[in-house]
Biopython code that builds the backbone (N, CA, C, O; Angstrom):
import numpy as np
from Bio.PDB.StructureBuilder import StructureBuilder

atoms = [
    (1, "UNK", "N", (58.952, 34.795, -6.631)),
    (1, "UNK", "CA", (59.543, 36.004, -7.181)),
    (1, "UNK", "C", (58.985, 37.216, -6.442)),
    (1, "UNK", "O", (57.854, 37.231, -5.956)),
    (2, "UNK", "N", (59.855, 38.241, -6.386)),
    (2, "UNK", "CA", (59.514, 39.403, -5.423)),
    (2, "UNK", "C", (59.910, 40.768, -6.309)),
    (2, "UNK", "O", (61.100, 41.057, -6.433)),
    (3, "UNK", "N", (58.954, 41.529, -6.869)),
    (3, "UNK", "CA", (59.721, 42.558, -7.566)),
    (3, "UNK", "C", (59.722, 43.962, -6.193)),
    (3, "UNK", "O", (59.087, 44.516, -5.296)),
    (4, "UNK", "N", (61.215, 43.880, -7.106)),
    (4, "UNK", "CA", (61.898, 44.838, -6.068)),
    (4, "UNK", "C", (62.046, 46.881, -7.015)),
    (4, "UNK", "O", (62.292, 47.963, -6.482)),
    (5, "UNK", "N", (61.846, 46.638, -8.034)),
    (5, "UNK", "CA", (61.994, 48.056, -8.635)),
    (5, "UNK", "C", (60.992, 47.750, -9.714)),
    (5, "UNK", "O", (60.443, 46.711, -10.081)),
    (6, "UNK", "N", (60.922, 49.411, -10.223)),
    (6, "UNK", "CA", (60.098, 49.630, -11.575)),
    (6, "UNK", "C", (60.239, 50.975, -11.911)),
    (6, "UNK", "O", (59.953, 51.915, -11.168)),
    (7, "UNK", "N", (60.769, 51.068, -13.259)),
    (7, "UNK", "CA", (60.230, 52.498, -13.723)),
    (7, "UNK", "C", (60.499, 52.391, -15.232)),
    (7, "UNK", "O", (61.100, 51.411, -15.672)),
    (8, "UNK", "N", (60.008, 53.513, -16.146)),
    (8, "UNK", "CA", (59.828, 53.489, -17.177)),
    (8, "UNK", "C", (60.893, 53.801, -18.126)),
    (8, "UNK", "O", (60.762, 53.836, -19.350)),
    (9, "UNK", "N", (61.879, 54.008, -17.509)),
    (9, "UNK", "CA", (63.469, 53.784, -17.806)),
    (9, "UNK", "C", (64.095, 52.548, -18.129)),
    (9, "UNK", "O", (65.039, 52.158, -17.440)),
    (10, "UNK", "N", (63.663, 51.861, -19.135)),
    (10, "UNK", "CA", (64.134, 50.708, -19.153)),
    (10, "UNK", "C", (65.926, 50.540, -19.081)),
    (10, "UNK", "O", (66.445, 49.562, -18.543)),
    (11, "UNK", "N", (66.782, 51.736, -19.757)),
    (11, "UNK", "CA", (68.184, 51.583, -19.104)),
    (11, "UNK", "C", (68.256, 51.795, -18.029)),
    (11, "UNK", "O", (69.406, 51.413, -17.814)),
    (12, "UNK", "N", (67.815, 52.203, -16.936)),
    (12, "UNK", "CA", (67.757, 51.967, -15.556)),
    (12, "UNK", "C", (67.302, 50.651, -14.840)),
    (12, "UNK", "O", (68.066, 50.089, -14.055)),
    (13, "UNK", "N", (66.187, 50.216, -15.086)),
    (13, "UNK", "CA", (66.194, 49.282, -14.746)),
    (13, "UNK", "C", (66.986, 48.196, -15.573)),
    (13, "UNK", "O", (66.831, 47.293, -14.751)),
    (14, "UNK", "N", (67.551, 47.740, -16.348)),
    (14, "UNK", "CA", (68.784, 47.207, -16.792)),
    (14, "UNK", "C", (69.708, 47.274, -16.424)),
    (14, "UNK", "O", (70.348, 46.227, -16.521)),
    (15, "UNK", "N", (70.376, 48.368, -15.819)),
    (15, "UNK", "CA", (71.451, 48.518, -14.782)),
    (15, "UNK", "C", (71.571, 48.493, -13.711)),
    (15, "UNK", "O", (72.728, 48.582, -13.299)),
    (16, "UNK", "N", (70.417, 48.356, -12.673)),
    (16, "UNK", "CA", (70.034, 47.761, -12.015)),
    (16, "UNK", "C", (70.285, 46.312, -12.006)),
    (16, "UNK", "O", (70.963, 45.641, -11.228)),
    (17, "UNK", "N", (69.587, 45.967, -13.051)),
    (17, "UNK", "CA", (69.594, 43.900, -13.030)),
    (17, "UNK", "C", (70.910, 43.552, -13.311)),
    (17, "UNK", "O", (71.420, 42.554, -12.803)),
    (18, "UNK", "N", (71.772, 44.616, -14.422)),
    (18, "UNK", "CA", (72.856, 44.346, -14.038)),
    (18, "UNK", "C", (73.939, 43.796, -12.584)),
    (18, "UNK", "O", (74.624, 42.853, -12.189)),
    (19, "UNK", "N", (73.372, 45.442, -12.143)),
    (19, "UNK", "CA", (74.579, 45.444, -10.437)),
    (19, "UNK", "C", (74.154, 44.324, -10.145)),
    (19, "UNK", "O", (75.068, 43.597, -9.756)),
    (20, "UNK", "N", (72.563, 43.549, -10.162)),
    (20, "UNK", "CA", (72.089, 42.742, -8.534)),
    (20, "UNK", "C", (72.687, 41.733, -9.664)),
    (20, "UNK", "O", (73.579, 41.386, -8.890)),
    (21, "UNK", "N", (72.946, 41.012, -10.757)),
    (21, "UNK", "CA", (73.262, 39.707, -11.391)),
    (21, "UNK", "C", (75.094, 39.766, -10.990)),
    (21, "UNK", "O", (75.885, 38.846, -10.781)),
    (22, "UNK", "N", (75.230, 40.835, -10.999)),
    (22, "UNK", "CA", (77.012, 40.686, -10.705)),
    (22, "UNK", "C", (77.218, 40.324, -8.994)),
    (22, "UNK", "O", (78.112, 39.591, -8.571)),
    (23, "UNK", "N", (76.496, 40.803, -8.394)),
    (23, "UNK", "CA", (76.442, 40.067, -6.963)),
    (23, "UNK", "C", (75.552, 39.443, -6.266)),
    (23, "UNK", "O", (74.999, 39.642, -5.184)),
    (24, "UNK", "N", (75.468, 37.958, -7.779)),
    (24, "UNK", "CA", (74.911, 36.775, -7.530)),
    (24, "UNK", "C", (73.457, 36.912, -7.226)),
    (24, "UNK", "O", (72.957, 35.900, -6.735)),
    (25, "UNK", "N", (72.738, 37.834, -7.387)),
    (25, "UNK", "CA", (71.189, 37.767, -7.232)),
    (25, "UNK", "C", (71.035, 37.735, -8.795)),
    (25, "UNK", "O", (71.566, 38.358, -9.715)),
    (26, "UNK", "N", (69.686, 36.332, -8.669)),
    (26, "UNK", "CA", (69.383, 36.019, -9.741)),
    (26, "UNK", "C", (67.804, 36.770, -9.863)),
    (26, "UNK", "O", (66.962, 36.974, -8.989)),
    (27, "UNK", "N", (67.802, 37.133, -11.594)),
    (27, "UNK", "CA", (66.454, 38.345, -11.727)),
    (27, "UNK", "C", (65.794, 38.136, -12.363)),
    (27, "UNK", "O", (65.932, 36.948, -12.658)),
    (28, "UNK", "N", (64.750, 38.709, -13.055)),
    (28, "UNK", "CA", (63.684, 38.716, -14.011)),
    (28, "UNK", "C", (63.355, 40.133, -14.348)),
    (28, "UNK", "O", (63.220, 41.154, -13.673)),
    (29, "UNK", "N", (63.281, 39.886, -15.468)),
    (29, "UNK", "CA", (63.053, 41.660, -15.769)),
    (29, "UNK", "C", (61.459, 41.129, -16.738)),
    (29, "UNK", "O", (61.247, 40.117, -17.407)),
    (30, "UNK", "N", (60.838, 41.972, -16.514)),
    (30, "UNK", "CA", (59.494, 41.580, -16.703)),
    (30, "UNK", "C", (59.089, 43.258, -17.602)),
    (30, "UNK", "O", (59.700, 44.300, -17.365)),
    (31, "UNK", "N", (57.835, 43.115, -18.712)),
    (31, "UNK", "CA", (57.795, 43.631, -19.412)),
    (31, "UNK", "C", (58.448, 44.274, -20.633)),
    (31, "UNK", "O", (57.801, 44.926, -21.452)),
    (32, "UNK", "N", (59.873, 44.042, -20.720)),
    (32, "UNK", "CA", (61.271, 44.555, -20.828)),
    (32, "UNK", "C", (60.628, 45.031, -22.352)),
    (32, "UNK", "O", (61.155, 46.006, -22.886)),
    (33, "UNK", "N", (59.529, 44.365, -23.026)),
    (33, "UNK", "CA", (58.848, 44.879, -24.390)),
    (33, "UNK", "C", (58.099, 45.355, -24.487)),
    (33, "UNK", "O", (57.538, 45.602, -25.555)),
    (34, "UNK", "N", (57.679, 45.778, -23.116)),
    (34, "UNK", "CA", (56.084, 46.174, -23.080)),
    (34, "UNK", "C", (55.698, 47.783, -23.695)),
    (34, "UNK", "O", (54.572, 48.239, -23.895)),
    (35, "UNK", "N", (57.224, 48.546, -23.945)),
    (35, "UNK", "CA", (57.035, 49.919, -24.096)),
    (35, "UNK", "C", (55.985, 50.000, -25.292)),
    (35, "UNK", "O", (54.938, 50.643, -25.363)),
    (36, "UNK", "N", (56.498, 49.281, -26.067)),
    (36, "UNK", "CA", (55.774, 49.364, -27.494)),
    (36, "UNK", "C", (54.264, 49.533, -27.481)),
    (36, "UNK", "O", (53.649, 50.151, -28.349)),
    (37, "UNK", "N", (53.746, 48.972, -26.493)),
    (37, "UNK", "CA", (52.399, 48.895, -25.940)),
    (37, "UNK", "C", (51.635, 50.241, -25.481)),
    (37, "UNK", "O", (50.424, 50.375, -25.308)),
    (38, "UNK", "N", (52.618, 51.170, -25.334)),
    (38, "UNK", "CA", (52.379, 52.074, -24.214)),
    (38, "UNK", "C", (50.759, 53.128, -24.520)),
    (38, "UNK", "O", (51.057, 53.815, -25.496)),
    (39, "UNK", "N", (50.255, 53.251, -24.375)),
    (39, "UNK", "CA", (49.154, 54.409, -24.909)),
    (39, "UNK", "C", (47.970, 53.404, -25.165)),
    (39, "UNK", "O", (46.839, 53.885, -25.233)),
    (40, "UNK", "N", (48.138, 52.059, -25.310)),
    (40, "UNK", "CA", (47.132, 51.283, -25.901)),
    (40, "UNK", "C", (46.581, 50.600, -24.634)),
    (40, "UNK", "O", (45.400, 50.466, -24.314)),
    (41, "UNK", "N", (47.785, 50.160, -23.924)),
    (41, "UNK", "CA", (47.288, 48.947, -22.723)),
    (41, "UNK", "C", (47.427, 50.289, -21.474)),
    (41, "UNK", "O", (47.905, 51.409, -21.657)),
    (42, "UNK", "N", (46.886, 49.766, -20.311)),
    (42, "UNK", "CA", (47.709, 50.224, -18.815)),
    (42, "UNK", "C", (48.374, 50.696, -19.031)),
    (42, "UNK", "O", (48.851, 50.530, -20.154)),
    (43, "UNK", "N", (49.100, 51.925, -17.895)),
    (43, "UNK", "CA", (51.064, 51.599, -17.632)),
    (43, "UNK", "C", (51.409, 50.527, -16.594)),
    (43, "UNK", "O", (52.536, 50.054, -16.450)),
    (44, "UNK", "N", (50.333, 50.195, -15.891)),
    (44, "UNK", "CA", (51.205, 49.285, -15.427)),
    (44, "UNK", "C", (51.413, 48.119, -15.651)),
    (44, "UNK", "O", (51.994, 47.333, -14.903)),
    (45, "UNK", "N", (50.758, 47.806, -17.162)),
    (45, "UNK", "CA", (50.775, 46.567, -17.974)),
    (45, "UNK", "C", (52.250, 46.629, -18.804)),
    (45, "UNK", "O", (52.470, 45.624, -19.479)),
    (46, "UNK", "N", (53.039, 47.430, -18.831)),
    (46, "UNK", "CA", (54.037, 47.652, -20.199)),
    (46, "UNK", "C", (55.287, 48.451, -18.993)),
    (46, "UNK", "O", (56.484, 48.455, -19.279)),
    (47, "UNK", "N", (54.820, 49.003, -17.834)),
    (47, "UNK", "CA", (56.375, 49.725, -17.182)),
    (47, "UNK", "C", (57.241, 48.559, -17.148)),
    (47, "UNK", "O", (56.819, 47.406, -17.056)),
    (48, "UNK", "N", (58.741, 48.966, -17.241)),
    (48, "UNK", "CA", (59.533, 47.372, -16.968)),
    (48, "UNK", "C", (59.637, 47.218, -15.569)),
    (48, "UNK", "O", (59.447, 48.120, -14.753)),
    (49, "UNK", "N", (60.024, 45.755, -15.249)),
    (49, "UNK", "CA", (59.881, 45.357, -13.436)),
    (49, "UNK", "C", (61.183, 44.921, -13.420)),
    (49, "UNK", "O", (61.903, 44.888, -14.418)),
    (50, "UNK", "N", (61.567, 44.519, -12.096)),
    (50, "UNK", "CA", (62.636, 43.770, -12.151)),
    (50, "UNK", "C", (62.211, 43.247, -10.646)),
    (50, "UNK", "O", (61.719, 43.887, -9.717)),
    (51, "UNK", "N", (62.519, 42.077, -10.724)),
    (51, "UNK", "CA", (62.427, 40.525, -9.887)),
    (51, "UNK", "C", (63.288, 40.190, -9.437)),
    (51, "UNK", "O", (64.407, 40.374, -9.915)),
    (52, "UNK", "N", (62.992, 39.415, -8.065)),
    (52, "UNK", "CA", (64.278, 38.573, -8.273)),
    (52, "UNK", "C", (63.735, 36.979, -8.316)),
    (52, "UNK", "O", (62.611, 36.485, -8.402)),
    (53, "UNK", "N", (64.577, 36.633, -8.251)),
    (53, "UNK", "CA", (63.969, 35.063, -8.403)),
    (53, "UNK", "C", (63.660, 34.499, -6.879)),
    (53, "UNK", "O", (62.576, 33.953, -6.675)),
    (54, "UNK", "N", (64.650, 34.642, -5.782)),
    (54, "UNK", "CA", (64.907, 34.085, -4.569)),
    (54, "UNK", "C", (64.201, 34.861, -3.565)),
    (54, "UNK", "O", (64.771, 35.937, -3.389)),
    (55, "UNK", "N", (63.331, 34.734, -2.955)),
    (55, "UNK", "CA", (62.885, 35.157, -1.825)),
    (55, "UNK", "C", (63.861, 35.853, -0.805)),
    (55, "UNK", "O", (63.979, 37.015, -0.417)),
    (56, "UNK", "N", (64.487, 34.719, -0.540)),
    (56, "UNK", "CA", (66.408, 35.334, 0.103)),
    (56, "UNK", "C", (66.401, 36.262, -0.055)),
    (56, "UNK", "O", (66.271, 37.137, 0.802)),
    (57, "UNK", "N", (66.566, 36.436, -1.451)),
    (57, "UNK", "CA", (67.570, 37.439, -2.002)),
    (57, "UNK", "C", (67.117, 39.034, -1.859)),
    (57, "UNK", "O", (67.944, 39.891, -2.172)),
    (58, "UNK", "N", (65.547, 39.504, -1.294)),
    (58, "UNK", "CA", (65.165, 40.545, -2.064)),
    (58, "UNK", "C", (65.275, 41.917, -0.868)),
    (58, "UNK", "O", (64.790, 43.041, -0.996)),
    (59, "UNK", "N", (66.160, 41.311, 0.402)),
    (59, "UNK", "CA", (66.361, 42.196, 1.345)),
    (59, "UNK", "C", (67.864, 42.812, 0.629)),
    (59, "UNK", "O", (68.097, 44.016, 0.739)),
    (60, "UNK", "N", (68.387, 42.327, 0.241)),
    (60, "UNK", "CA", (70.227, 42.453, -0.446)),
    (60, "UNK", "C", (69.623, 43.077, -1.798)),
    (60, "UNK", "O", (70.073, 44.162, -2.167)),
    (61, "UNK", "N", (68.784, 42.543, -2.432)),
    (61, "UNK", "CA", (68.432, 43.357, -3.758)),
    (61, "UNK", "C", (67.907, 45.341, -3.580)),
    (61, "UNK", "O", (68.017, 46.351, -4.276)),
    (62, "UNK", "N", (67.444, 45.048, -2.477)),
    (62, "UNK", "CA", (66.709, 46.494, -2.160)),
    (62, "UNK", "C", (67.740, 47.380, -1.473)),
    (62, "UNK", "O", (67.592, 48.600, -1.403)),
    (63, "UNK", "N", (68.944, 46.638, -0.893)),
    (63, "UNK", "CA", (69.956, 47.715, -0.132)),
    (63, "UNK", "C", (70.299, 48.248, -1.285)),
    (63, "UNK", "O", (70.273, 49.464, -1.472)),
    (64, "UNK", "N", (70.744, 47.170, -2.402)),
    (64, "UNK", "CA", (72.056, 47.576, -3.506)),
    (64, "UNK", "C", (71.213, 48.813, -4.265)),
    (64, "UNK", "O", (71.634, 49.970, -4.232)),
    (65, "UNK", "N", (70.342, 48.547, -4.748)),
    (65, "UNK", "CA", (69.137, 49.361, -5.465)),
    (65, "UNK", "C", (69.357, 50.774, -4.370)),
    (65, "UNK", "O", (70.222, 51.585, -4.704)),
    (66, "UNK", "N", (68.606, 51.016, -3.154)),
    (66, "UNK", "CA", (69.088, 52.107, -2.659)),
    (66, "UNK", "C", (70.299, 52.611, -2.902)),
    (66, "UNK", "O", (70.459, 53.677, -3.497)),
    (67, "UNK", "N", (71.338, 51.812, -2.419)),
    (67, "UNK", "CA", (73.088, 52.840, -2.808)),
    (67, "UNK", "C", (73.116, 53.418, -4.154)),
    (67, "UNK", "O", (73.486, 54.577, -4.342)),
    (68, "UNK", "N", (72.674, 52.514, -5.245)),
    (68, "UNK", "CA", (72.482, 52.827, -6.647)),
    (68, "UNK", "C", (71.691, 54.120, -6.645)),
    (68, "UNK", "O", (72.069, 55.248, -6.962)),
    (69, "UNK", "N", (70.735, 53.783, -6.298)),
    (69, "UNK", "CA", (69.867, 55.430, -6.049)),
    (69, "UNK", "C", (70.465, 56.682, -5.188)),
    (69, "UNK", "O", (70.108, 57.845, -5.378)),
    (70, "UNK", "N", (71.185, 56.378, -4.459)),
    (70, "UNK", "CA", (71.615, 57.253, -3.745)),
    (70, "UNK", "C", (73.083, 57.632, -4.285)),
    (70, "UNK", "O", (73.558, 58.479, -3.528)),
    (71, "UNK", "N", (74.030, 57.282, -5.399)),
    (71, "UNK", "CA", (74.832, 57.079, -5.645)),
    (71, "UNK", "C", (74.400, 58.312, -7.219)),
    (71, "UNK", "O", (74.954, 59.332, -7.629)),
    (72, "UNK", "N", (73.135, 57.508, -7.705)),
    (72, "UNK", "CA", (72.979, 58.611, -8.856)),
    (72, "UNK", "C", (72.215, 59.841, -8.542)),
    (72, "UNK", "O", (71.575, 60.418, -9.421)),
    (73, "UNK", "N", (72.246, 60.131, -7.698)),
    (73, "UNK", "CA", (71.471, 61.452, -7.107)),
    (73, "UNK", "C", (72.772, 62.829, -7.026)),
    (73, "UNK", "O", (72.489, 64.014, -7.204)),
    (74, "UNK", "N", (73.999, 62.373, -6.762)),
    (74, "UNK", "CA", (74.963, 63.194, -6.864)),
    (74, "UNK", "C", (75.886, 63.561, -7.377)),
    (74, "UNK", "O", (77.021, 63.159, -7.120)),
    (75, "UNK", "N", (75.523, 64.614, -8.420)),
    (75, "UNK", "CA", (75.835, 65.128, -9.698)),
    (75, "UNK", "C", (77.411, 65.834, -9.107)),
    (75, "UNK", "O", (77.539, 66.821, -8.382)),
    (76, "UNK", "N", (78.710, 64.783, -9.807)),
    (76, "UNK", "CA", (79.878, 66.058, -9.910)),
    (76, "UNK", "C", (79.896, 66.887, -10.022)),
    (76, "UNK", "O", (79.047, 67.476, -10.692)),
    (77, "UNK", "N", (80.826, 67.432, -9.464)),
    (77, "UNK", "CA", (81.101, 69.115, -9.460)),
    (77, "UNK", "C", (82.272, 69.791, -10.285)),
    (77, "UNK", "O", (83.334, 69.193, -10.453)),
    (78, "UNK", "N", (82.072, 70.897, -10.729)),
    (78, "UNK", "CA", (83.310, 71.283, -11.306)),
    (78, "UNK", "C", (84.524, 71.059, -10.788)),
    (78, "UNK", "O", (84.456, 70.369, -9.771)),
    (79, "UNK", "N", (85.910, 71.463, -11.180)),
    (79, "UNK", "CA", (87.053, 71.078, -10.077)),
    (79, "UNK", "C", (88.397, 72.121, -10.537)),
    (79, "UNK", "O", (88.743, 72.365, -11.692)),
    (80, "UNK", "N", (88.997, 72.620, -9.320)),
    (80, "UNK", "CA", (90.433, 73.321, -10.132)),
    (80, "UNK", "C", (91.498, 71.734, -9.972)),
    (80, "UNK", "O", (91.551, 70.695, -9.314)),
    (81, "UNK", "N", (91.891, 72.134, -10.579)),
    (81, "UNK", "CA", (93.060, 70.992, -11.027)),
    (81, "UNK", "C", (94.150, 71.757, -9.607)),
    (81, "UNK", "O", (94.400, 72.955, -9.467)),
    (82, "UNK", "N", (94.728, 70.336, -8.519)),
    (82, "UNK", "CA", (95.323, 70.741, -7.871)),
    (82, "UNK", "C", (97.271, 71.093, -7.723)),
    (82, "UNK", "O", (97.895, 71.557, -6.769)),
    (83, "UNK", "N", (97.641, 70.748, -8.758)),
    (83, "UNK", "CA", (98.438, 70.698, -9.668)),
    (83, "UNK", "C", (98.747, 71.751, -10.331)),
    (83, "UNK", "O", (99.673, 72.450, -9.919)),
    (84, "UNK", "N", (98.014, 72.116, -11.552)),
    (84, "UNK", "CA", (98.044, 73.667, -12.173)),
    (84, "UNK", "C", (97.239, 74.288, -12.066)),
    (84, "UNK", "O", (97.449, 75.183, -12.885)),
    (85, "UNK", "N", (95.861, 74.591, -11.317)),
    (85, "UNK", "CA", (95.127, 74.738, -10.666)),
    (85, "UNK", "C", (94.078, 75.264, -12.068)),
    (85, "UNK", "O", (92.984, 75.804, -11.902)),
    (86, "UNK", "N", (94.496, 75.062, -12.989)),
    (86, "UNK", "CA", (93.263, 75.250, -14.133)),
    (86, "UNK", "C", (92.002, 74.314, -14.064)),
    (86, "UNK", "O", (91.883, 73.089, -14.020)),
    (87, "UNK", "N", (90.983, 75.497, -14.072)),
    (87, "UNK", "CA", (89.417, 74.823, -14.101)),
    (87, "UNK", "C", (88.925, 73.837, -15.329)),
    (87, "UNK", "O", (89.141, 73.864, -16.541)),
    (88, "UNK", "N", (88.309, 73.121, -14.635)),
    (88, "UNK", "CA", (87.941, 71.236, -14.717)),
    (88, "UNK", "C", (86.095, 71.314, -15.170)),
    (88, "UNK", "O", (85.155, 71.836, -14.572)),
    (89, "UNK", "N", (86.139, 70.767, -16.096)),
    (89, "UNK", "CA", (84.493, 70.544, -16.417)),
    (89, "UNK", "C", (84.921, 68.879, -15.462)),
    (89, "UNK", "O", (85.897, 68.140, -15.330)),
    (90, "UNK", "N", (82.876, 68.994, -14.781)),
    (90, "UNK", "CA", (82.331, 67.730, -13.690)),
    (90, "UNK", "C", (82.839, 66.517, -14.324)),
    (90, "UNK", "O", (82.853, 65.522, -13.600)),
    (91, "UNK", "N", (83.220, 66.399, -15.413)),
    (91, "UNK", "CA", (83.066, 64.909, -16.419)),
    (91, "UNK", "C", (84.444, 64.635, -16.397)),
    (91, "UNK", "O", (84.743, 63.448, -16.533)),
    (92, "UNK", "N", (85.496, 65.574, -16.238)),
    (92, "UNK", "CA", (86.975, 65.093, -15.971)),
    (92, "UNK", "C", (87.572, 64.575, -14.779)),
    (92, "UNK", "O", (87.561, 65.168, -13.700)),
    (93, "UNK", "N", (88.260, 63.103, -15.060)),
    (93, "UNK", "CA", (88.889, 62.688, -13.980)),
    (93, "UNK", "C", (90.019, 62.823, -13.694)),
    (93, "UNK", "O", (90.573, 62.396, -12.680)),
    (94, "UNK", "N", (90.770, 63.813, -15.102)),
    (94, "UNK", "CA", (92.044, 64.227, -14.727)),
    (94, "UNK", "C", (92.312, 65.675, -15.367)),
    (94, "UNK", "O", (91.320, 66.126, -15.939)),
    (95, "UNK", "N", (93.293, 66.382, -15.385)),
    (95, "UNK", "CA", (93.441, 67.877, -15.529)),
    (95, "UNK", "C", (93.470, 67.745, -17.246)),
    (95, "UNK", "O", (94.278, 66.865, -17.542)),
    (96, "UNK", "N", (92.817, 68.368, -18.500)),
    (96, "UNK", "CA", (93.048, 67.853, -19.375)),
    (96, "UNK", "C", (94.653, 69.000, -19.906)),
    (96, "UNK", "O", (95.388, 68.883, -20.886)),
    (97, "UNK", "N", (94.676, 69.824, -18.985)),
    (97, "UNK", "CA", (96.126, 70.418, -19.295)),
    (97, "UNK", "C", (97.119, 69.682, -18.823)),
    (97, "UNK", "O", (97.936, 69.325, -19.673)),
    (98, "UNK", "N", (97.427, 69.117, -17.001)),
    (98, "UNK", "CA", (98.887, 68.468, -17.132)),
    (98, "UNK", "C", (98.651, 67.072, -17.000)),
    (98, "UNK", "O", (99.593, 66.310, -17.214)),
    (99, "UNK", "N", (97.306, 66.524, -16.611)),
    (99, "UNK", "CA", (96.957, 65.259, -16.615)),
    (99, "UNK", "C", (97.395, 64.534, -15.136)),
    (99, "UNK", "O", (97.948, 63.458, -14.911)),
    (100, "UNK", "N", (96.831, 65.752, -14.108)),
    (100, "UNK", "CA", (96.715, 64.879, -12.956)),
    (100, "UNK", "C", (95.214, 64.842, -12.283)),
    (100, "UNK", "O", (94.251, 65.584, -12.476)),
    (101, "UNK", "N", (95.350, 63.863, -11.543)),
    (101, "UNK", "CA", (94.343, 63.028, -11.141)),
    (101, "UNK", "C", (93.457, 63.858, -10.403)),
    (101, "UNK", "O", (93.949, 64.551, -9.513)),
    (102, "UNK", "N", (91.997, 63.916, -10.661)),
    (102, "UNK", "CA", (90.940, 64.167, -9.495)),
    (102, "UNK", "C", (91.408, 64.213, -8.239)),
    (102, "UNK", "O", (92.125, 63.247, -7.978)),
    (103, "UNK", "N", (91.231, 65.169, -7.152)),
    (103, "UNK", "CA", (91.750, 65.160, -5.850)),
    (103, "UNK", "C", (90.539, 63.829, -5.681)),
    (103, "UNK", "O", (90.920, 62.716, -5.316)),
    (104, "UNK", "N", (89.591, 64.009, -5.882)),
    (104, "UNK", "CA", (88.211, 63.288, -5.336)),
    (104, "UNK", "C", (88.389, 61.397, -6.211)),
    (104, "UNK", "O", (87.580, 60.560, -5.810)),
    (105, "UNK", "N", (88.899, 61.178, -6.747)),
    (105, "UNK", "CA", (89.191, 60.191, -7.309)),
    (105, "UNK", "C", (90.368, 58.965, -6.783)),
    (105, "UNK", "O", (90.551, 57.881, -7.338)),
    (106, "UNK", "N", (91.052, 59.465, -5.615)),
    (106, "UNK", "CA", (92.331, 58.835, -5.304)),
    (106, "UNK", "C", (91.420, 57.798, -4.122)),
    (106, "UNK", "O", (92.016, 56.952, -3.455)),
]
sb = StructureBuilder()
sb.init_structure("model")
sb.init_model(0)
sb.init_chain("A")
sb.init_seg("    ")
for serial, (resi, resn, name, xyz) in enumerate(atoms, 1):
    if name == "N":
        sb.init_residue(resn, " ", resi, " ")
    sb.init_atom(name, np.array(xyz, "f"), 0.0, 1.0, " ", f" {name:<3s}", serial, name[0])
structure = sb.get_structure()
């Protein structure tokens, strides 16, 4: 086993083990209970880990993990709707006035 991430985000690292289990890397998530612990033991007795099982596997585990990281680093942007050109909160993928599509989404 080779751990490939860690942080104290346990929904992060869960979504993580997610992506790498959907493209066939098999994992271990290690500590995944340990929060409860926290103040009493180490941190680095209780942070969660994530593993993989395969030696193989942990050059492909560390690309996907980067894109993932590099993927949540860039926060949407507002948008005019290109259509009726009315302004767009970051979280809409379509105009919520005529209901067309994200230019950035096609």
């Amino acid at each position: 086993m080779i751990k490939v991430f860690e942080d104290f985000d346990i929904m992060l690292v869960g979504h993580y083990q997610s992506v790498l289990e959907s493209n066939g890397i098999d994992t271990f998530m290690k500590n995944q209970f340990g929060t409860s612990g926290a103040g009493e033991l180490p941190f680095v007795e209780v942070v969660p880990q994530l593993w993989v099982l395969n030696e193989s596997d942990a050059g492909r585990a560390k690309e996907l993990i980067e894109e993932l990281q590099g993927s949540d680093n860039q926060p949407m942007q507002a948008w005019d709707c290109p259509d009726c050109g009315t302004a767009q909160e970051a979280a809409f993928t379509h105009c919520w006035k005529c209901s067309a599509q994200r230019p950035d989404m096609s």
